[in-house]
Each structure stands twice: as C-alpha cells, then as structure tokens.
C-alpha positions as CSV (number, residue, x, y, z in Angstrom):
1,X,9.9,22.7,22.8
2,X,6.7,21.2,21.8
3,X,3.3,20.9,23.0
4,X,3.4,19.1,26.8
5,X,-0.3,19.9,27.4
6,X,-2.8,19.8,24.5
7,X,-5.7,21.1,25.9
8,X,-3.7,24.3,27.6
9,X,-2.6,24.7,24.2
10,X,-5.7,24.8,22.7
11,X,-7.7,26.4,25.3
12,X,-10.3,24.4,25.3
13,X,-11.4,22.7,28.6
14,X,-12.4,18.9,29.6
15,X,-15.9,19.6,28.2
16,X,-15.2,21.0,25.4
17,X,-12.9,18.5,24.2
18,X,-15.4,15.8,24.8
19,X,-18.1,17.8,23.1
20,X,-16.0,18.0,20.3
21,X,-14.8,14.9,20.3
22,X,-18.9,13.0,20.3
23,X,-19.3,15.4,17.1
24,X,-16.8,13.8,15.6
25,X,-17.7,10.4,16.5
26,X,-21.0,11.4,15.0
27,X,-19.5,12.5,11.9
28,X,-17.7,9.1,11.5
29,X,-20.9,6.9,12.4
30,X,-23.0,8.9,10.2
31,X,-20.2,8.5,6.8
32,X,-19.9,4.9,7.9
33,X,-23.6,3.9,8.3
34,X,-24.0,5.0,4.5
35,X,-21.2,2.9,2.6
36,X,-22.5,1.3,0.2
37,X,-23.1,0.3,-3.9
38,X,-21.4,3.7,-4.7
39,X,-18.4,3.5,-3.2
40,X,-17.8,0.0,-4.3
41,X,-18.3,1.3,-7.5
42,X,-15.9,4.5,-7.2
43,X,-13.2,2.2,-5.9
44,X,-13.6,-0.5,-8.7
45,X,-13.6,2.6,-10.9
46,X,-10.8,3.6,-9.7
47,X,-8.9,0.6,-10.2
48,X,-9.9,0.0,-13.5
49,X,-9.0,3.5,-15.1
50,X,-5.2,3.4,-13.0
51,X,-4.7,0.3,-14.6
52,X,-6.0,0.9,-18.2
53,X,-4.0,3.9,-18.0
54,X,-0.6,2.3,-17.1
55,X,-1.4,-0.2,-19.9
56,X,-2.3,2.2,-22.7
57,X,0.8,4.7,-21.2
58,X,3.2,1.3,-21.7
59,X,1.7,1.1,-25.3
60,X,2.7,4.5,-26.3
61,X,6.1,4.1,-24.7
62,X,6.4,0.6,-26.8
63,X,5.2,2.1,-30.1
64,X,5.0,5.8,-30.4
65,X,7.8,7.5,-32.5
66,X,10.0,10.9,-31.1
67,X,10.1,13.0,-27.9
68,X,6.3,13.5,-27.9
69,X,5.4,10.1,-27.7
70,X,7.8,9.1,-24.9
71,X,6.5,12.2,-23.0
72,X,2.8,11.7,-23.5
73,X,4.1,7.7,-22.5
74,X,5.9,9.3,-19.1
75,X,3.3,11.4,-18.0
76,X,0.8,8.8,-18.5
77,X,3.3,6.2,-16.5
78,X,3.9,8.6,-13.6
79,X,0.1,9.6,-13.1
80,X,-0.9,6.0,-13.4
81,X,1.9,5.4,-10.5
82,X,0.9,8.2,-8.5
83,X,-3.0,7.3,-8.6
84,X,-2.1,3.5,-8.0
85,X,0.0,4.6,-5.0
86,X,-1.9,7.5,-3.3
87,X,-5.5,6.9,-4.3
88,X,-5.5,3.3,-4.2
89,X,-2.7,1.6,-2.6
90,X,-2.1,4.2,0.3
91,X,-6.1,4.3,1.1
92,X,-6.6,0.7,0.5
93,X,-4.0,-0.2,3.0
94,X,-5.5,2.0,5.5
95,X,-8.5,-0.2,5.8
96,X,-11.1,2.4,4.0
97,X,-12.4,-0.8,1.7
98,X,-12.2,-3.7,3.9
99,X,-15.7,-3.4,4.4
100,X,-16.4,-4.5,1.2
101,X,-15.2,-7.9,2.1
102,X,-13.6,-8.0,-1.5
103,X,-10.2,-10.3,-1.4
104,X,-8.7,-8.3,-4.1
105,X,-9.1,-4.9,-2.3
106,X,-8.4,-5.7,1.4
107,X,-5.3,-4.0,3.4
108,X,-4.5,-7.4,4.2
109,X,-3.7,-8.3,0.9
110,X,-2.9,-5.6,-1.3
111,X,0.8,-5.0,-2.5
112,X,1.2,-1.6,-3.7
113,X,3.6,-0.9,-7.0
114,X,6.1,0.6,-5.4
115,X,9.4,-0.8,-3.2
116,X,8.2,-0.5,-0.1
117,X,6.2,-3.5,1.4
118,X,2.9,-3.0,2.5
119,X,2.3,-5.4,5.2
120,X,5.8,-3.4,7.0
121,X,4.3,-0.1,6.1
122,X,1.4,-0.4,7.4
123,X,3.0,-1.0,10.7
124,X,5.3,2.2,10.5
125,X,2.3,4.2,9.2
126,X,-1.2,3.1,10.4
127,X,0.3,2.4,13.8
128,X,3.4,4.7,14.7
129,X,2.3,7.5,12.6
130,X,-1.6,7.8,12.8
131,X,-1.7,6.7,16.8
132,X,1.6,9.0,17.2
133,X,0.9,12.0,15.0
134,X,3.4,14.2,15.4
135,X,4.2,13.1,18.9
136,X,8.2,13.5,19.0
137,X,10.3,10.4,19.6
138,X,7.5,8.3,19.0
139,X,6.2,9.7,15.3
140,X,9.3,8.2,13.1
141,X,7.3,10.4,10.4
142,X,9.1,13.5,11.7
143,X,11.8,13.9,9.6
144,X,11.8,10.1,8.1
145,X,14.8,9.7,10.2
146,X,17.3,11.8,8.1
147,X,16.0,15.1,8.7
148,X,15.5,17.4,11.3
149,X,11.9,19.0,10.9
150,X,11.2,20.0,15.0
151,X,13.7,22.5,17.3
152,X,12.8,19.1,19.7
153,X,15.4,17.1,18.0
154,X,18.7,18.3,18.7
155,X,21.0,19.8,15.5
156,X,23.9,17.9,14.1
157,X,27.0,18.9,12.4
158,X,25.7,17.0,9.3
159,X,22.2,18.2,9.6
160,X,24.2,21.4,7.4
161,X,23.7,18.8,4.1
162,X,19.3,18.6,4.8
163,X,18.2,20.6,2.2
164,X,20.2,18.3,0.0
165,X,18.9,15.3,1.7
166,X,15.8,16.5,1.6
167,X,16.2,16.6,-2.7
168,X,17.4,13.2,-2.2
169,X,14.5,11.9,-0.4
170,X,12.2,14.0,-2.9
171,X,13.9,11.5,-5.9
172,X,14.0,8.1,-4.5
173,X,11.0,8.4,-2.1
174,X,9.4,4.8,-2.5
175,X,13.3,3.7,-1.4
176,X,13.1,5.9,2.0
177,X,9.6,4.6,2.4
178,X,10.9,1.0,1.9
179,X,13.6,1.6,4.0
180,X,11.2,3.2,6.9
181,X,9.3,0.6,7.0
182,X,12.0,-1.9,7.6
183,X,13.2,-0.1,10.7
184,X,10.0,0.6,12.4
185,X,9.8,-3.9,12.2
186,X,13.2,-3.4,13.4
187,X,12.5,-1.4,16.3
188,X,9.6,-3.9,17.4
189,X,11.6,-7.1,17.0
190,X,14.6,-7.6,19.5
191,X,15.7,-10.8,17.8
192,X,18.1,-11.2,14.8
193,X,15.9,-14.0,13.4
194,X,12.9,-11.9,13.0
195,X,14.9,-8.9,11.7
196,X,16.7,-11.0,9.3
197,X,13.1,-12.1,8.2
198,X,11.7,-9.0,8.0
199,X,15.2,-7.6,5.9
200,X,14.6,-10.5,3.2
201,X,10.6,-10.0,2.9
202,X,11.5,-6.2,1.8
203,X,14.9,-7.3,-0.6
204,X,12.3,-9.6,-2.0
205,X,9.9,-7.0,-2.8
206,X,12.6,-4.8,-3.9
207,X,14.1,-7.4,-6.4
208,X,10.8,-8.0,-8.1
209,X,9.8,-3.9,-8.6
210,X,13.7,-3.5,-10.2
211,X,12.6,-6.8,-12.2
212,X,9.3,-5.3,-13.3
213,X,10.3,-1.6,-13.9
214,X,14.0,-1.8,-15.3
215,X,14.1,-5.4,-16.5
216,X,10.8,-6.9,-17.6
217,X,9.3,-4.0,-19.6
218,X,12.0,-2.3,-21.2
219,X,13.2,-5.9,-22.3
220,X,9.6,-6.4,-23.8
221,X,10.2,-3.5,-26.0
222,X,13.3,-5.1,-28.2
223,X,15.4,-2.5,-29.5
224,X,13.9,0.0,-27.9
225,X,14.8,-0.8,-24.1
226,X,17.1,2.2,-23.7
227,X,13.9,4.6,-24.3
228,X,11.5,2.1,-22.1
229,X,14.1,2.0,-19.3
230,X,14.4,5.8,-19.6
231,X,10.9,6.6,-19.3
232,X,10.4,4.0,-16.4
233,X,12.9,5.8,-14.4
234,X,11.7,9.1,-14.9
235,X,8.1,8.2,-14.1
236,X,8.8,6.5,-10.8
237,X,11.3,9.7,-10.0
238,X,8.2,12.1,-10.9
239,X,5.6,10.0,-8.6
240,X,8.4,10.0,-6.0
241,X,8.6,13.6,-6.3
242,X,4.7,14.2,-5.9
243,X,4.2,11.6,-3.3
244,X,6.9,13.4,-1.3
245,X,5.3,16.7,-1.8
246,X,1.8,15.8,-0.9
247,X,3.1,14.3,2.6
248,X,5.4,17.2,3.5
249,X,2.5,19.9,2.6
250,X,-0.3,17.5,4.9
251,X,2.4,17.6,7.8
252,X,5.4,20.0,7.7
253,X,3.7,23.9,6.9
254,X,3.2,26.3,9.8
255,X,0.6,25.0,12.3
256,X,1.2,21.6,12.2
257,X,1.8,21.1,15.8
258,X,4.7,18.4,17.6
259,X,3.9,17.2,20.8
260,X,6.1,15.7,23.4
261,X,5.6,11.8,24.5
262,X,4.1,12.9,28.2
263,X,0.8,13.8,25.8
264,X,-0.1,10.3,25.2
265,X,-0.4,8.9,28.7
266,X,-3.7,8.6,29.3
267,X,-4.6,10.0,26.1
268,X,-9.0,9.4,25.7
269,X,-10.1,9.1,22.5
270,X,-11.8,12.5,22.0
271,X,-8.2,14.2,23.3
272,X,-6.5,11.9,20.0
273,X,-8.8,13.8,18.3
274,X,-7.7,17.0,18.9
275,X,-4.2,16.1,18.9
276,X,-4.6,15.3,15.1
277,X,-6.9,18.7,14.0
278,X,-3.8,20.3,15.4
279,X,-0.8,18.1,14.2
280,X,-2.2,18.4,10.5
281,X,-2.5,20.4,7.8
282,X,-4.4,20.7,4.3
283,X,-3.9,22.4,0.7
284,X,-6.9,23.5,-1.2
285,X,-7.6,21.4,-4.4
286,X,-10.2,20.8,-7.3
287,X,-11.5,17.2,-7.8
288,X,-8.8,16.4,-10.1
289,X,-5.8,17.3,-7.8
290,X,-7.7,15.6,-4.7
291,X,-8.0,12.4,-7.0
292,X,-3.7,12.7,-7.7
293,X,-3.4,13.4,-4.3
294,X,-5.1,10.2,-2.9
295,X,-7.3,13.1,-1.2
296,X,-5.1,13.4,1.0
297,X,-5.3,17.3,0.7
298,X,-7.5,16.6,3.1
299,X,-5.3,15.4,5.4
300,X,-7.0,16.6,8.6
301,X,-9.9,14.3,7.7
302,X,-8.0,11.5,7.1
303,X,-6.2,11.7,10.4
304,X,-9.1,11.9,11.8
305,X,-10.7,9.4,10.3
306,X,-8.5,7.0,8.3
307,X,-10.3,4.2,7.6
308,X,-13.1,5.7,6.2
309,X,-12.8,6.0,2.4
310,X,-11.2,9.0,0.6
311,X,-13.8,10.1,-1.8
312,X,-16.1,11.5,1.1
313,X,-13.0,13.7,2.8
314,X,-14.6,16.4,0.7
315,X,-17.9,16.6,2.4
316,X,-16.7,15.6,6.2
317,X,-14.1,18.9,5.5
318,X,-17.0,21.3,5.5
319,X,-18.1,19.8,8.6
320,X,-14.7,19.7,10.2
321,X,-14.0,22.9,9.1
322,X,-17.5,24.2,10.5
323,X,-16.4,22.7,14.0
324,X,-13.6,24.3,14.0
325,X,-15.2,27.3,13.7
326,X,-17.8,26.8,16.9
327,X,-14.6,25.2,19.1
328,X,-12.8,28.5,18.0
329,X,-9.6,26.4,16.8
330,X,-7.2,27.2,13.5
331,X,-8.5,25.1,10.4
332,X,-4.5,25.0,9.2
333,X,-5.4,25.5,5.3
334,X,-3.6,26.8,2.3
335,X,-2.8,26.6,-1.6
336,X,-0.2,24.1,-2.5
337,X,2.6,26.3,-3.3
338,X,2.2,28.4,0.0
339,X,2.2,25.0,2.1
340,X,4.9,23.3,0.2
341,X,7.1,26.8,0.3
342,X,6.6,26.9,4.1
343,X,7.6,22.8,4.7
344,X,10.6,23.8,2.4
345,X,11.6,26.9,4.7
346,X,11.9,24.7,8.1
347,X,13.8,21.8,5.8
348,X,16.2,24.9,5.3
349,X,15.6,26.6,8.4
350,X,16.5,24.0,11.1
351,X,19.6,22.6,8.8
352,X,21.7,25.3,11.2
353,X,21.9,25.5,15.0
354,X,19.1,27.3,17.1
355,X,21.5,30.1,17.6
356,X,21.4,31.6,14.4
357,X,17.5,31.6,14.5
358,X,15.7,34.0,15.8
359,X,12.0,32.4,17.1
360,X,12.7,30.4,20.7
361,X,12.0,27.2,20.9
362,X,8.4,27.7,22.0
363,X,7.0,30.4,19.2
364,X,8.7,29.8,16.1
365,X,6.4,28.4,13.2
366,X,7.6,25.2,13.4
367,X,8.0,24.5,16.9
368,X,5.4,25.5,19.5
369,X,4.2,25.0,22.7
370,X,1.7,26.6,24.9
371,X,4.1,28.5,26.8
372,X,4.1,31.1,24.3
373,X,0.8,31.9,25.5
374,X,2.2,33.1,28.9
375,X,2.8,36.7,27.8
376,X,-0.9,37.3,27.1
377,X,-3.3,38.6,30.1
378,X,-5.7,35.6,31.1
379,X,-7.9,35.5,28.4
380,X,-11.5,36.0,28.3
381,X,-14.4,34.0,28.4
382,X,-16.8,36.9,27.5
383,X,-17.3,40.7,26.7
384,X,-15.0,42.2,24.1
385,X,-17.9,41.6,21.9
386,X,-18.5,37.8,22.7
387,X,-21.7,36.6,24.0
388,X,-21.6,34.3,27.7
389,X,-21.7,31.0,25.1
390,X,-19.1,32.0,22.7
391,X,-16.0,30.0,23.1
392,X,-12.4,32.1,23.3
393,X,-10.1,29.3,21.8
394,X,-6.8,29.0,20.6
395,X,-7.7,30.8,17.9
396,X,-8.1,33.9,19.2
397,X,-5.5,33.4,22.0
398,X,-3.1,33.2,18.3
399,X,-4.9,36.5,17.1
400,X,-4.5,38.3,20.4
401,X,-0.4,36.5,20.4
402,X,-0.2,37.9,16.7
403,X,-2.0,41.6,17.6
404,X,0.6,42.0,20.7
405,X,3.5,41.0,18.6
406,X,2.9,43.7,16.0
407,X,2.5,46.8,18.8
C-alpha cells in the first residue's frame, strides 16, 4: 500500500526535515524578493508571441494552398494552444503573476482557451491536487477518476479497457479536464442549486470554445471551412495529446510516491515539503521543450513552489537538486521517452488484478511504502565510508534495497 509514514520512508528525522524544509523556505523568499521588470517583461512576452502566433497560424490555414500549408497552419495552431495553455494559462492560474497587480494577467481573471473553466480548475488543481499531492483518496489527480494508476485503489472488472481509456483521455484531454473540474465543485457543494450552477458555468464555457474553434473560424474561411474545421480539430487533439503527456511524465514514472490520507494530519509545512520532492517527478529538457512544457518538466519545483513563476524553475532545480544530494534523497529525473514509457507501463500494468503481478503491494515501482525497507539490517548512521555528519537517507536505504535484491 502506500506511504503511511513519510519521514520513516525517507529516513530522515524531525531535524532534518525541518532543516530541509528552512532551505527551502529560503529558496522561495530569495526567488520572490527579486521579481521584478524582467519577468513582467518575459510574461508580456510570452503573451504576445502565443498570440501572434495563433493569428499568423489562422492566416496560413485561411490562405495557404495544399497539404503543406494546412500543416505548417496545424502545427503552428497546436503549439500556439499548447504554449497558451501550459506556459500561460496553467502558470497564470496558479498565481505566479498576481504580483504584478496586472488585471489582464491575474488567476482571478484569466480564462484559459481550452473547455475546462478556470475558476473550477483551480479549485480541483491548486487546492486538491497541490495541498493533496498524491495523497490517495484525497488527490482526485490519481488516475483523473477513470483510471487506476496506484495498487491502493482496488481493480475493477472494467479497469481491463484502461489502456484504451487512457488513449481516450490522451485525445480529448481539455474535455476530462473540464469534466474534473466540475466534480471536484461537485464534491464541495451538497446542494442541487449550487451544483446545477456550477454544471451551467462549465456548459457555458464549453458552448463558446465549440463556437470559437468549430463554428466561428472555419465559418470565417468561406469555402474553405471543411479544411479550417479540420485543422482546428487536429490542433486541439495534438495539444490534448502533449498536455496529457507532460502531466503523466511529472506524476506517474517510477518514484513518484502515493501516500495514504493518515499522512496529512498534522502535516507542518516543512513535512508538505517533502511529501512533494517525493510525490513528483521531472524529464530533462532544453529551453525550448521547457517553454512547450509550461516548465513544468520541472515539476518538483513547481510543486514545491507553485506560485512562483515558471521561468526561474531552471535555476531553483540546481538548487533543489543540490539539496537532494546533502539530505541523501532520490532527485526522480529522466528523459522524456524513459518517463512517459514507465507512466505508460503502470496505465498497462495495473489494468489486471494484483494477482497476476509479481511486486507486493509495498515494492513494486508504482506502489511503495516504507515497509519494504524492513528486510534491510538497521541502517547506518556512519562508517562504511561515511563520515559522523554524513546523512544515510532514503537514498541509500534504496541502493542497499536494490544491492540485496540482486544477491
């Protein structure tokens, strides 16, 4: 099952925890105290080249000739949607720019172009998901609901059909978004008045993205609506695609930990920090993939921190990174394809009962808990090469797990 007791999982004491957890707060104070003129600037920047893009992409769609135009005009659609959606929208919402004090780019007022409704997901996501990482029960981000991504949620006959659910939820991802976000309102409101509310805010934000995407613009383009139409579904199905990949790499590879509910009571601060260095995970990426990624291939840093802007997740990862190395704890890193292959092998994985498996529940990749750690001889503190203020974490208790296995 997973992790009942973080700290025994990660082998770090109460001092420790709270050592690393004031390093952390220093990290945030120090990024925060610098905002300033150049980050205005990168997210006005930002803004203006998503949207210039979309525009000239439209324009090429409208008026270019053959299957080259209409494919420069989709890929320059769908990267406009994803940068809008990840970059922008996602990190906007978040709060990373509200301390501009700028109307137009406030998480109070942006609406994102895409059919979910901000003001519901950011309920569902800042709140249940970034307070609840990955805590099972409680984290409606596990699995979106239609899938079964922990051995902590019990199999189902139908759960046989996931990897085809999963392709389903790749495709129409803004639509599973929308649709999450109306059920976390619905699980907070325990009257049919607000939940009717709530049900005709999101068909009226669904109504005008059909309008815009499938009406408006392909009717713009005359006789050529069948090609504009075309292109607008493909575009939104590619940023569907990449917005679902990005999230399942950042959450779903080996070593992005579950936790049961029990881990939250009493839960300080510097503890919900290491909860989320161990309930996330990253992929390695250039500037330009970070940037198509909302940065979020950083996305230890931004649960650790996610309302401080995205284009300084870059520098804080060397520092994270760094303190994962003095607290002895896993930095769970790798290249896109190798994260996205291993979040595609539970999907499959778990789609058939625990019997046919061969990990318990407490040591397979995608199910943990410290209990695995039980086998091992009490670990320790020094010799073995390790001087009296090195620290023996979870880390090496997985290296010594690993070493044993293999004998």
């Amino acid at each position: 099952m997973a992790i009942t007791e973080v700290a025994a999982y990660a082998h770090l004491g109460d001092a420790d925890i709270a050592e690393l957890g004031r390093e952390l707060d220093a990290i945030r104070r120090e990024v925060h105290d610098r905002l300033g003129a150049r980050d205005a600037a990168y997210i006005r920047r930002t803004i203006v080249f998503q949207r210039t893009l979309d525009t000239a992409a439209r324009l090429v769609l409208a008026l270019g000739r053959g299957k080259l135009g209409w494919g420069l005009g989709v890929a320059g659609l769908a990267v406009a949607k994803c940068v809008e959606n990840m970059e922008i929208g996602h990190n906007v919402s978040h709060g990373q720019w509200d301390w501009m004090n700028d109307p137009e780019i406030h998480s109070s007022t942006w609406e994102w172009d895409m059919a979910a409704l901000s003001s519901q997901w950011r309920y569902a996501h800042n709140y249940r998901h970034h307070v609840y990482t990955n805590v099972v029960g409680m984290d409606d981000d596990i699995g979106f609901g239609v899938m079964r991504m922990t051995r902590d949620q019990p199999w189902r006959p139908y759960m046989v059909l996931q990897p085809l659910q999963n392709l389903l939820l790749a495709v129409t991802f803004e639509w599973g978004i929308a649709l999450h976000g109306l059920y976390a309102e619905y699980e907070r409101s325990h009257d049919s008045t607000t939940r009717r509310a709530h049900t005709r805010a999101v068909l009226g934000k669904a109504v005008r993205q059909i309008g815009k995407d499938y009406i408006l613009f392909p009717a713009v383009t005359g006789r050529r609506w069948r090609r504009t139409l075309a292109a607008a579904v493909t575009a939104n199905a590619l940023r569907n695609i990449w917005a679902h990949t990005v999230i399942f790499c950042g959450h779903f590879p080996d070593g992005a930990e579950k936790f049961t509910s029990g881990v939250v009571e009493d839960e300080s601060e510097h503890e919900w920090y290491l909860r989320q260095l161990l309930g996330s995970a990253n992929f390695t990426a250039g500037p330009v993939l970070a940037f198509l990624s909302g940065n979020l291939c950083y996305q230890i840093e931004h649960h650790l921190f996610p309302d401080l802007p995205s284009n300084h997740y870059a520098a804080v990862a060397a520092r994270v990174r760094a303190l994962c190395e003095k607290y002895d704890l896993p930095y769970t890193s790798g290249t896109l394809p190798r994260q996205y292959l291993l979040a595609m092998r539970t999907v499959h994985k778990l789609a058939v009962p625990d019997r046919y498996l061969r990990a318990g529940s407490d040591d397979a990749p995608e199910t943990a808990s410290e209990r695995k750690f039980q086998a091992l001889a009490a670990r320790p503190t020094t010799g073995a090469g390790r001087s009296p203020t090195e620290r023996d974490g979870l880390r090496s208790a997985l290296r010594r797990l690993r070493d044993r296995t293999a004998k």
